[in-house]
PyMOL Python script that loads the backbone (N, CA, C, O; Angstrom):
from pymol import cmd

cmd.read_pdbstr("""\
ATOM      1  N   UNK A   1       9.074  -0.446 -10.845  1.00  0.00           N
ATOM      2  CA  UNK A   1       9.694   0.689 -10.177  1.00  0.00           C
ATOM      3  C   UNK A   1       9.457   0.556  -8.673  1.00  0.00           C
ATOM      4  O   UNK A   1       8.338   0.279  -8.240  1.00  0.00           O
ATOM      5  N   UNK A   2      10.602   0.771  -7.813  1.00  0.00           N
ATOM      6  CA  UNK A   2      10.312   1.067  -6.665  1.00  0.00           C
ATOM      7  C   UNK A   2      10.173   1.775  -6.078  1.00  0.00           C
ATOM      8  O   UNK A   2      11.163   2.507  -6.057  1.00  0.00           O
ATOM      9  N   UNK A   3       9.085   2.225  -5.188  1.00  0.00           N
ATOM     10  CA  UNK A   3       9.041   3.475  -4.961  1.00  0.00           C
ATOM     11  C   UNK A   3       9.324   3.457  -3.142  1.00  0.00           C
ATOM     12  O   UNK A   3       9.776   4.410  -2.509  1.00  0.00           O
ATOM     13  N   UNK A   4       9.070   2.608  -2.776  1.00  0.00           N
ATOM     14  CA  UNK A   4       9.258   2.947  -0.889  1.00  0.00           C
ATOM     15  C   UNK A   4      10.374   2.002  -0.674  1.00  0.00           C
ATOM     16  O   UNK A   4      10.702   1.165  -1.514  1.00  0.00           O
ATOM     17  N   UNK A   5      11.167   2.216   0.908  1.00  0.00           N
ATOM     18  CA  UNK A   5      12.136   1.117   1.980  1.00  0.00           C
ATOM     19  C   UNK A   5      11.542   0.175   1.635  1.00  0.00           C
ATOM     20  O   UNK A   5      11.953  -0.439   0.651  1.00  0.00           O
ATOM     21  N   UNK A   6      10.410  -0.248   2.306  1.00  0.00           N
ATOM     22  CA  UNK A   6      10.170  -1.126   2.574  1.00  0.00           C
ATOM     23  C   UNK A   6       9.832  -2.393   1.391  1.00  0.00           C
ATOM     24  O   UNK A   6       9.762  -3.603   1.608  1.00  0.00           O
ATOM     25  N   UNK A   7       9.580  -1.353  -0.462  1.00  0.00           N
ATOM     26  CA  UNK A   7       9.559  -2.316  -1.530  1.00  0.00           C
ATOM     27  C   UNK A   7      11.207  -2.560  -1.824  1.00  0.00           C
ATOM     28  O   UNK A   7      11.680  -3.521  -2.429  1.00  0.00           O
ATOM     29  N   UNK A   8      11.868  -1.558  -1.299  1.00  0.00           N
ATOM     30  CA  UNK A   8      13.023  -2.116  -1.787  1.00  0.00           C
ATOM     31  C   UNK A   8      14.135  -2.940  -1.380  1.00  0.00           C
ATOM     32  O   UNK A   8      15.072  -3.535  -1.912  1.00  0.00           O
ATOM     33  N   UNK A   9      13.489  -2.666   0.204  1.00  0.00           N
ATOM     34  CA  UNK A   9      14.246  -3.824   1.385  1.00  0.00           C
ATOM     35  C   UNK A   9      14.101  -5.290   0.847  1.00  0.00           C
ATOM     36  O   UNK A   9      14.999  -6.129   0.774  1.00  0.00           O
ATOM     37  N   UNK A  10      12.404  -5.464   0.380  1.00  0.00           N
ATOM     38  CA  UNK A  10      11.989  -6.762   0.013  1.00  0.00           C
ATOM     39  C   UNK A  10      12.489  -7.224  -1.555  1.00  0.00           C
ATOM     40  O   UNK A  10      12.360  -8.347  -2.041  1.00  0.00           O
ATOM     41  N   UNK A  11      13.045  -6.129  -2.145  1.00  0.00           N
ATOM     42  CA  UNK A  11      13.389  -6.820  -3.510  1.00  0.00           C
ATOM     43  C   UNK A  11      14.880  -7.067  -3.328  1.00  0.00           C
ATOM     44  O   UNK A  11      15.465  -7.944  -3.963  1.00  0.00           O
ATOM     45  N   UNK A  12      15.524  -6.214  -2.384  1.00  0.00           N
ATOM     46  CA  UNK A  12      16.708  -7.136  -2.005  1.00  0.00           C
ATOM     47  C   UNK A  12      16.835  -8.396  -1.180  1.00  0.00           C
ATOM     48  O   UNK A  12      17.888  -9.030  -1.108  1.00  0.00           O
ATOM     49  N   UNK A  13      15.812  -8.704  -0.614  1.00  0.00           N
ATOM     50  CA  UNK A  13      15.900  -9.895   0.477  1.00  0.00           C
ATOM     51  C   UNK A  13      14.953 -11.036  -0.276  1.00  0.00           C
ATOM     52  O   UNK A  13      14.635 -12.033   0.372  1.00  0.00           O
ATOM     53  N   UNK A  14      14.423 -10.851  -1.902  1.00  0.00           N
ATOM     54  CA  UNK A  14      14.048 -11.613  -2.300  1.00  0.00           C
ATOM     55  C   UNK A  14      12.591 -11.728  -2.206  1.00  0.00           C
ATOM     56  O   UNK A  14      12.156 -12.848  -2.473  1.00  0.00           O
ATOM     57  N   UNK A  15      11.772 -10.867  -1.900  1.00  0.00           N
ATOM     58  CA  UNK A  15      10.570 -10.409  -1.595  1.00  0.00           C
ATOM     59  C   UNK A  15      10.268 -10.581   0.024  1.00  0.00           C
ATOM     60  O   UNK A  15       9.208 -11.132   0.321  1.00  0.00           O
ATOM     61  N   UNK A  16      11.108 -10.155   1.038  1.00  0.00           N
ATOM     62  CA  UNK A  16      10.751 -10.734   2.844  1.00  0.00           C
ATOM     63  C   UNK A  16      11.224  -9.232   3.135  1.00  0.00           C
ATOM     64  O   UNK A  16      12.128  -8.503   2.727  1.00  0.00           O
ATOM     65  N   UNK A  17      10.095  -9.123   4.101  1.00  0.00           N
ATOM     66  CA  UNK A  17      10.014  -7.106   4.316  1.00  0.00           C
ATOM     67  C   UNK A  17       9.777  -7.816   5.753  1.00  0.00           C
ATOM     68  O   UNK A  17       9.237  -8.852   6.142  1.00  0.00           O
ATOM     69  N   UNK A  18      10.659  -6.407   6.510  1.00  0.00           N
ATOM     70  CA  UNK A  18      10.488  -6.366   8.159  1.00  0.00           C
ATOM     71  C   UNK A  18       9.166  -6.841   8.793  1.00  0.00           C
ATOM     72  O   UNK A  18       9.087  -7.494   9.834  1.00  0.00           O
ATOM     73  N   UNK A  19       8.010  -6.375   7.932  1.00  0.00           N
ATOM     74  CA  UNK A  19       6.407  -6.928   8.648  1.00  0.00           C
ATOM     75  C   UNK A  19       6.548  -8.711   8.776  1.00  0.00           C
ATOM     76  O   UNK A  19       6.145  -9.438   9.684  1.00  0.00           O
ATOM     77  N   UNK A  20       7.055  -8.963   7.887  1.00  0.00           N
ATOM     78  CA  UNK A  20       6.840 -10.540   7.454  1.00  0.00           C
ATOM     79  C   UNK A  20       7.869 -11.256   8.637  1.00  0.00           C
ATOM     80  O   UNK A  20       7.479 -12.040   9.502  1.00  0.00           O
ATOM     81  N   UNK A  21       9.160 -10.824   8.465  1.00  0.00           N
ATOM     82  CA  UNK A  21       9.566 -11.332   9.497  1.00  0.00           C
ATOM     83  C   UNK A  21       9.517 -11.060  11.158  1.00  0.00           C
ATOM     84  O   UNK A  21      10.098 -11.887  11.861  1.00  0.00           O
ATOM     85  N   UNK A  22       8.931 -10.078  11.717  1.00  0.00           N
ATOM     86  CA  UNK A  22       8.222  -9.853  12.634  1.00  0.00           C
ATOM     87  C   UNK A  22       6.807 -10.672  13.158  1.00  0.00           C
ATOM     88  O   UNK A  22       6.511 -11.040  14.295  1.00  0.00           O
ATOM     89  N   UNK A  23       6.034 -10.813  11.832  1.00  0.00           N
ATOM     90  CA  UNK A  23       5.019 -11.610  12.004  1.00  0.00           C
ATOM     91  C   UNK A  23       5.325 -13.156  12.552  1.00  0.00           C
ATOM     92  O   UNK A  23       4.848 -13.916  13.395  1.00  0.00           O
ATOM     93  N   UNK A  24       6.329 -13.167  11.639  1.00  0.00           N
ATOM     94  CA  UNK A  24       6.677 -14.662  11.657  1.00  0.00           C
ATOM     95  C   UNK A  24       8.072 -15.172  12.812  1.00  0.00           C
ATOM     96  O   UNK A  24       8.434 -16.341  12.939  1.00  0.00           O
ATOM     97  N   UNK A  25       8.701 -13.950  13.576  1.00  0.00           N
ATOM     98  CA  UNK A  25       9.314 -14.274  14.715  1.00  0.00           C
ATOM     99  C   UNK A  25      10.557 -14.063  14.400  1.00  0.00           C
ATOM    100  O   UNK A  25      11.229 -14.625  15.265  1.00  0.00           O
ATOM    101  N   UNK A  26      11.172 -13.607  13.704  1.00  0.00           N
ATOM    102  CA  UNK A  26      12.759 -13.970  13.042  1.00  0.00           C
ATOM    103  C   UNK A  26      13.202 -13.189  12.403  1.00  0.00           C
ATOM    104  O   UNK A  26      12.445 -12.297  12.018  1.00  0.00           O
ATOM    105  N   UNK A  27      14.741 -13.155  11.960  1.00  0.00           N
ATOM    106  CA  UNK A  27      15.123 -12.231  11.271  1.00  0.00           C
ATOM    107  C   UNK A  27      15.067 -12.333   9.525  1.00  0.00           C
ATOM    108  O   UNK A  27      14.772 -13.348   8.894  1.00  0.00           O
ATOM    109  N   UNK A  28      15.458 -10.910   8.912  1.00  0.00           N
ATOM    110  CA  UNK A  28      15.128 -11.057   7.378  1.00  0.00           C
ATOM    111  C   UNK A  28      15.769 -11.969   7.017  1.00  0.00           C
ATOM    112  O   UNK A  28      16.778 -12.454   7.529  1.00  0.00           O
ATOM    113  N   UNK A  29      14.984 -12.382   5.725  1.00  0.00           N
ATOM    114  CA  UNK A  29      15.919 -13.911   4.932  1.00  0.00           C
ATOM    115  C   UNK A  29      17.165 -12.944   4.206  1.00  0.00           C
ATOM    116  O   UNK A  29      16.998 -11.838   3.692  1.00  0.00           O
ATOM    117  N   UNK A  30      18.408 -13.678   4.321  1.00  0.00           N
ATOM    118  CA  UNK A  30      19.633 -13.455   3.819  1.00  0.00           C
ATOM    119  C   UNK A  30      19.425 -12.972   2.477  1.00  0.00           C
ATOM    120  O   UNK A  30      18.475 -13.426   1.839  1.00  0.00           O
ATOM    121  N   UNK A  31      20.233 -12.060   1.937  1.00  0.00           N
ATOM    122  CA  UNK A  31      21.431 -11.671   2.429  1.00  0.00           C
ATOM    123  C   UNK A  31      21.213 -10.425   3.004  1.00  0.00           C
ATOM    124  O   UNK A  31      22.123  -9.645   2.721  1.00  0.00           O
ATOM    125  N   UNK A  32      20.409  -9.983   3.656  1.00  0.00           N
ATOM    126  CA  UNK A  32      19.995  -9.193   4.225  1.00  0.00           C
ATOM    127  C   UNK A  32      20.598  -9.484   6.179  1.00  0.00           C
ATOM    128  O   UNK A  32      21.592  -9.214   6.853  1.00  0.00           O
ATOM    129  N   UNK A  33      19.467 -10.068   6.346  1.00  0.00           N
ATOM    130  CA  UNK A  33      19.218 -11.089   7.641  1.00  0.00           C
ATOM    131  C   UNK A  33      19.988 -12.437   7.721  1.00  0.00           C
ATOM    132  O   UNK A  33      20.562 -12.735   6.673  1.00  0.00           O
ATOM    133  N   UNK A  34      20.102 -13.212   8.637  1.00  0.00           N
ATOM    134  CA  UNK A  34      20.275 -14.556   8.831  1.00  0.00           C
ATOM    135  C   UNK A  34      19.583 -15.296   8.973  1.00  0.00           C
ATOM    136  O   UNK A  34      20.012 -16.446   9.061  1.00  0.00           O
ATOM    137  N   UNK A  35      17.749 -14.987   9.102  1.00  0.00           N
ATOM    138  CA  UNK A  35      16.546 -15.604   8.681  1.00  0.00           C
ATOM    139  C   UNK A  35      16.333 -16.528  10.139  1.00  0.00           C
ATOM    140  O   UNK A  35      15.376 -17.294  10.252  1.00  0.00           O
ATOM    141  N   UNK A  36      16.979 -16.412  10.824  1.00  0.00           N
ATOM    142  CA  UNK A  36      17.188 -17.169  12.070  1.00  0.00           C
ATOM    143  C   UNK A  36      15.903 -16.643  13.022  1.00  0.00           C
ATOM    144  O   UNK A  36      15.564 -15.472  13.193  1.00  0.00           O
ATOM    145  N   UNK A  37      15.305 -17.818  13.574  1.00  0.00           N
ATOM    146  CA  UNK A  37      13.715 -17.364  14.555  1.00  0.00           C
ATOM    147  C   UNK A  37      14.706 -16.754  15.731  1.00  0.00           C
ATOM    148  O   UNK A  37      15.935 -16.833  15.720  1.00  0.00           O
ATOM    149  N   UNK A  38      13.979 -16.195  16.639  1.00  0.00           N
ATOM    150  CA  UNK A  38      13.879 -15.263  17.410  1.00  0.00           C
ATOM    151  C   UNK A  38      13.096 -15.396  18.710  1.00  0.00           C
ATOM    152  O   UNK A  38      11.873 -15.272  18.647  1.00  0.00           O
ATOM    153  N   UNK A  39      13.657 -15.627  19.836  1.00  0.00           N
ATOM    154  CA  UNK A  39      12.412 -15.488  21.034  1.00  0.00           C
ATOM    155  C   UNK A  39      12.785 -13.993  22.148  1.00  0.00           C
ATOM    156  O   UNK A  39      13.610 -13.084  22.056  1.00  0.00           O
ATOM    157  N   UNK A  40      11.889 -14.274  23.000  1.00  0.00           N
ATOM    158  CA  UNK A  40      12.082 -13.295  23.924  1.00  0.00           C
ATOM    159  C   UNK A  40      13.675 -12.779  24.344  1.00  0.00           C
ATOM    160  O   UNK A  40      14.197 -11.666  24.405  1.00  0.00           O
ATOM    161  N   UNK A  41      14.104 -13.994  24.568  1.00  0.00           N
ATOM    162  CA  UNK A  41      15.723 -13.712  25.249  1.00  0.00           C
ATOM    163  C   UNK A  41      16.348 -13.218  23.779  1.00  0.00           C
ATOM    164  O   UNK A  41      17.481 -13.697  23.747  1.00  0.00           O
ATOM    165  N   UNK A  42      16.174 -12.686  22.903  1.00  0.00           N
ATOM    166  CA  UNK A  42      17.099 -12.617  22.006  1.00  0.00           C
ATOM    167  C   UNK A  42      17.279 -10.775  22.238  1.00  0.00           C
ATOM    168  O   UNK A  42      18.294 -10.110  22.030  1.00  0.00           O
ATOM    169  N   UNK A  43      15.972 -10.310  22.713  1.00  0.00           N
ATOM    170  CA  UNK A  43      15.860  -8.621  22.633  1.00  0.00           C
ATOM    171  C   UNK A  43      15.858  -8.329  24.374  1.00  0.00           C
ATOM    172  O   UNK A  43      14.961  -8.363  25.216  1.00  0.00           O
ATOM    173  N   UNK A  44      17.500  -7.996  24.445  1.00  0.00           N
ATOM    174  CA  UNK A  44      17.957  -7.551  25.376  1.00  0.00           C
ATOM    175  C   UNK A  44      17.112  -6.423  26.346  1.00  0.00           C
ATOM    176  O   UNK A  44      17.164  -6.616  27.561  1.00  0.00           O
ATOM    177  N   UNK A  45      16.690  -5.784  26.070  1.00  0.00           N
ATOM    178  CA  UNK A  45      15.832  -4.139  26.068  1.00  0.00           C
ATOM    179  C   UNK A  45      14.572  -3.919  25.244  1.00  0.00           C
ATOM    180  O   UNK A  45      14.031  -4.558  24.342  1.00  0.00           O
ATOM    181  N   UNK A  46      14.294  -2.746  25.899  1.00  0.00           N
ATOM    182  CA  UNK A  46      12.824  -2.269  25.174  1.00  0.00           C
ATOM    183  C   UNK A  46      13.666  -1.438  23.530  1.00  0.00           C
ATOM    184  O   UNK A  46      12.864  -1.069  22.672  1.00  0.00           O
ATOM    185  N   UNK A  47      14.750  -1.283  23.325  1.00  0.00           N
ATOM    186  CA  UNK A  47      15.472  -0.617  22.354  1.00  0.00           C
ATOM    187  C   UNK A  47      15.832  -1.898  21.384  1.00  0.00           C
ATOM    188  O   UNK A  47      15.650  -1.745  20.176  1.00  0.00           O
ATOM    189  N   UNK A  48      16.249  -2.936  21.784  1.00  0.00           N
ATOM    190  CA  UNK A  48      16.632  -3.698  20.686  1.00  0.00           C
ATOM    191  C   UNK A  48      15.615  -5.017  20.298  1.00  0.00           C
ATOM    192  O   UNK A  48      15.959  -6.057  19.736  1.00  0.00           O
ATOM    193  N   UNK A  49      14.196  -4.624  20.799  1.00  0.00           N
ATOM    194  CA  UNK A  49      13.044  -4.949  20.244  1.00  0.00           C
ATOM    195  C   UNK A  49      12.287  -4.098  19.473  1.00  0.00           C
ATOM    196  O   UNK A  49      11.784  -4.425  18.398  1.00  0.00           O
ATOM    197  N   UNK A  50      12.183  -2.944  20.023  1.00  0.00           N
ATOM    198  CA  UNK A  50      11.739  -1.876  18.929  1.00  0.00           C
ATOM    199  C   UNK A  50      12.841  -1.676  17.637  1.00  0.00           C
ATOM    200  O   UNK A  50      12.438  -1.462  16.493  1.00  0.00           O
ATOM    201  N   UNK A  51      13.946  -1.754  17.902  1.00  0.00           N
ATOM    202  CA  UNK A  51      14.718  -2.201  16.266  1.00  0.00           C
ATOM    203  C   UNK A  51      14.328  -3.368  15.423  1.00  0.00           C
ATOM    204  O   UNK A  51      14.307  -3.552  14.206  1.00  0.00           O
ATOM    205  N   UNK A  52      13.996  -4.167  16.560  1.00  0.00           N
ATOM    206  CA  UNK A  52      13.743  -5.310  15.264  1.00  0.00           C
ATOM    207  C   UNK A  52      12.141  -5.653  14.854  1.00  0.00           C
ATOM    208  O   UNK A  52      11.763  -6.647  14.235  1.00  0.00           O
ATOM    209  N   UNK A  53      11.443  -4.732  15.286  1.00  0.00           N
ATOM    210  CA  UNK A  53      10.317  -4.332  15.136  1.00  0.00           C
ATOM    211  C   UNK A  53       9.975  -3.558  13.946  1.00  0.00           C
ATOM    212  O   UNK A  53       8.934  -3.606  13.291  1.00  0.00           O
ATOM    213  N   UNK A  54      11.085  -2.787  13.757  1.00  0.00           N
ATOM    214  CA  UNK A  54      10.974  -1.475  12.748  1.00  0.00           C
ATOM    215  C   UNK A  54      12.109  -2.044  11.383  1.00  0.00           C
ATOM    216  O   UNK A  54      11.964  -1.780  10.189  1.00  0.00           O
ATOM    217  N   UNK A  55      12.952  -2.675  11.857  1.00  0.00           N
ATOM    218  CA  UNK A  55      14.157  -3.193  10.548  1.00  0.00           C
ATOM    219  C   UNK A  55      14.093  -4.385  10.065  1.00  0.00           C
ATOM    220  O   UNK A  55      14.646  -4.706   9.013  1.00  0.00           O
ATOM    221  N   UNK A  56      13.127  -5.483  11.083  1.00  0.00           N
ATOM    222  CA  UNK A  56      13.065  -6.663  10.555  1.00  0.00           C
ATOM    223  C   UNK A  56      14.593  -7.943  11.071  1.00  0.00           C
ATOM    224  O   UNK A  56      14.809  -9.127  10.812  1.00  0.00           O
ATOM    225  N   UNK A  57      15.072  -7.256  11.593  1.00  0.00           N
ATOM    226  CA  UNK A  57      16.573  -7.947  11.725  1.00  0.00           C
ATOM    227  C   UNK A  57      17.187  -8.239  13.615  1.00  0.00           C
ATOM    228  O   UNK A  57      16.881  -7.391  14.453  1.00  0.00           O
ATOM    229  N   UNK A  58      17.725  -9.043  13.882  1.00  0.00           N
ATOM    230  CA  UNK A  58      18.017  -9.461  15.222  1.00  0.00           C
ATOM    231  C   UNK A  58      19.010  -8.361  15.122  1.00  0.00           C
ATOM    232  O   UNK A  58      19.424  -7.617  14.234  1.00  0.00           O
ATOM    233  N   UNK A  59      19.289  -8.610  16.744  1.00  0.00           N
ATOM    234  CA  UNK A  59      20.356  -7.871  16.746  1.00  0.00           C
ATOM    235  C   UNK A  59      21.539  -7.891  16.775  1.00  0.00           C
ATOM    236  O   UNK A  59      22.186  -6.877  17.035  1.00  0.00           O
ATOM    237  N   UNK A  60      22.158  -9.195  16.482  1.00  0.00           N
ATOM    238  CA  UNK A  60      23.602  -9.460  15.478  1.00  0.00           C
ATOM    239  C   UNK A  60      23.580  -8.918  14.385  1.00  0.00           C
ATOM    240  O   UNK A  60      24.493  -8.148  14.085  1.00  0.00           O
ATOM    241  N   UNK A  61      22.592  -9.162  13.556  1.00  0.00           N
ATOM    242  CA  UNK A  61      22.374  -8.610  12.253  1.00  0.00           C
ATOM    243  C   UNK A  61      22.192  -6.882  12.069  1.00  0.00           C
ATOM    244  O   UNK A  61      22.568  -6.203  11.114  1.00  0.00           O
ATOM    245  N   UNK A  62      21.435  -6.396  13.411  1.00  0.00           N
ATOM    246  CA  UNK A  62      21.283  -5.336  12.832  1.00  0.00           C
ATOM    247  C   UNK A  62      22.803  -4.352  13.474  1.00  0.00           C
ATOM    248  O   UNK A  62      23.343  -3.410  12.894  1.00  0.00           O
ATOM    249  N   UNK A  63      23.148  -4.891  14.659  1.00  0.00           N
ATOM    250  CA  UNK A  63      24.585  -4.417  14.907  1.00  0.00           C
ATOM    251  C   UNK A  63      25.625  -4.349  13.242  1.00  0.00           C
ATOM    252  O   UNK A  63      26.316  -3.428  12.805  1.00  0.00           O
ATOM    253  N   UNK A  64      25.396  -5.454  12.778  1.00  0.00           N
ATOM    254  CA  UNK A  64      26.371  -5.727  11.338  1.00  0.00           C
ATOM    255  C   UNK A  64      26.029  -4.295  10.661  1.00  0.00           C
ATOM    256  O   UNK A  64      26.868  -3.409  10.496  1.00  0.00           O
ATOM    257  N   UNK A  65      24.921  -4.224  10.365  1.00  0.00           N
ATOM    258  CA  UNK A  65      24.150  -3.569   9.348  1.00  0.00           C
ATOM    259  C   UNK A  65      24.648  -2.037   9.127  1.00  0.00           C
ATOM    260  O   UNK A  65      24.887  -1.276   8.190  1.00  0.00           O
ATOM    261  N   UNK A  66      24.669  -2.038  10.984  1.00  0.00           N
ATOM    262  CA  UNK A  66      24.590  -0.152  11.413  1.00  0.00           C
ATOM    263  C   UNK A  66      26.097  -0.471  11.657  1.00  0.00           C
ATOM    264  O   UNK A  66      26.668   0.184  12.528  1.00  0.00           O
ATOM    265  N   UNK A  67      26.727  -1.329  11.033  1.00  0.00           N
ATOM    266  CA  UNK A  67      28.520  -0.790  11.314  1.00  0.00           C
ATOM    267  C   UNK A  67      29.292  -1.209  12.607  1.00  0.00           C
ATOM    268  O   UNK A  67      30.511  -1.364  12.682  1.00  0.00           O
ATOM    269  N   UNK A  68      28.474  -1.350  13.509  1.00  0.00           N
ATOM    270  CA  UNK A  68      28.694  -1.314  15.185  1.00  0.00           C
ATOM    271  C   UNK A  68      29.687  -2.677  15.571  1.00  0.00           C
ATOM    272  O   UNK A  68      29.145  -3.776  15.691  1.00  0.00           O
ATOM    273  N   UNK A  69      30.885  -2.559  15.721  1.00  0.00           N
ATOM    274  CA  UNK A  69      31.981  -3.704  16.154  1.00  0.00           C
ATOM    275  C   UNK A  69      32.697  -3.629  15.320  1.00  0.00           C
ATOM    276  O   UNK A  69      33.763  -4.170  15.616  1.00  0.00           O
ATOM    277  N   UNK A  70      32.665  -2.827  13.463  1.00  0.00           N
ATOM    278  CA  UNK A  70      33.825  -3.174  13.006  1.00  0.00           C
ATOM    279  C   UNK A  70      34.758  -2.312  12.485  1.00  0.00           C
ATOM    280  O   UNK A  70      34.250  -1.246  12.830  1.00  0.00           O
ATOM    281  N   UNK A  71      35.381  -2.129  12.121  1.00  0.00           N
ATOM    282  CA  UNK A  71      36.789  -0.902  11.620  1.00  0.00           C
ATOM    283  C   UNK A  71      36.550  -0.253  10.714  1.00  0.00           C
ATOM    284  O   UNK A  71      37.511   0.409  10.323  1.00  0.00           O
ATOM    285  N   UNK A  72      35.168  -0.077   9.885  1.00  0.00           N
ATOM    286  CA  UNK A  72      34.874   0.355   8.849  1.00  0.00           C
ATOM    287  C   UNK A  72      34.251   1.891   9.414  1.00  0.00           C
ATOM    288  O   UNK A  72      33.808   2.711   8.610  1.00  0.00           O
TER     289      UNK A  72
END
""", "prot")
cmd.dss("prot")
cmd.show_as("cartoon", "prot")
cmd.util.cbc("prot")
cmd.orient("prot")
């Protein structure tokens, strides 16, 4: 049973939760994320580091995620 986000983020991404990929520099493993590392130049702002701080995901990915660019 799942009971929190963050167990259920990881049972969709195959067991890889926002801590893990934060730790480890990069975004969530697919199909979530694009699993792709991550450096400084990737977080434009103090806003789209604290997103990927808290969601686990760059910010191509997390633009996708939250809808942002497409007709939907």
């Amino acid at each position: 049973v799942v009971t929190t986000i963050p167990e259920f983020l990881a049972r969709l991404s195959g067991g890889d939760t926002p801590q893990a990929a934060v730790d480890d520099a990069r975004c969530l493993l697919p199909p979530i994320g694009c699993g792709q590392p991550l450096t400084a130049n990737d977080h434009t702002d103090q806003e789209t580091a604290r997103e990927w701080h808290i969601s686990g995901l760059c910010p191509p990915c997390f633009s996708r995620a939250a809808g942002e660019g497409s007709d939907a």
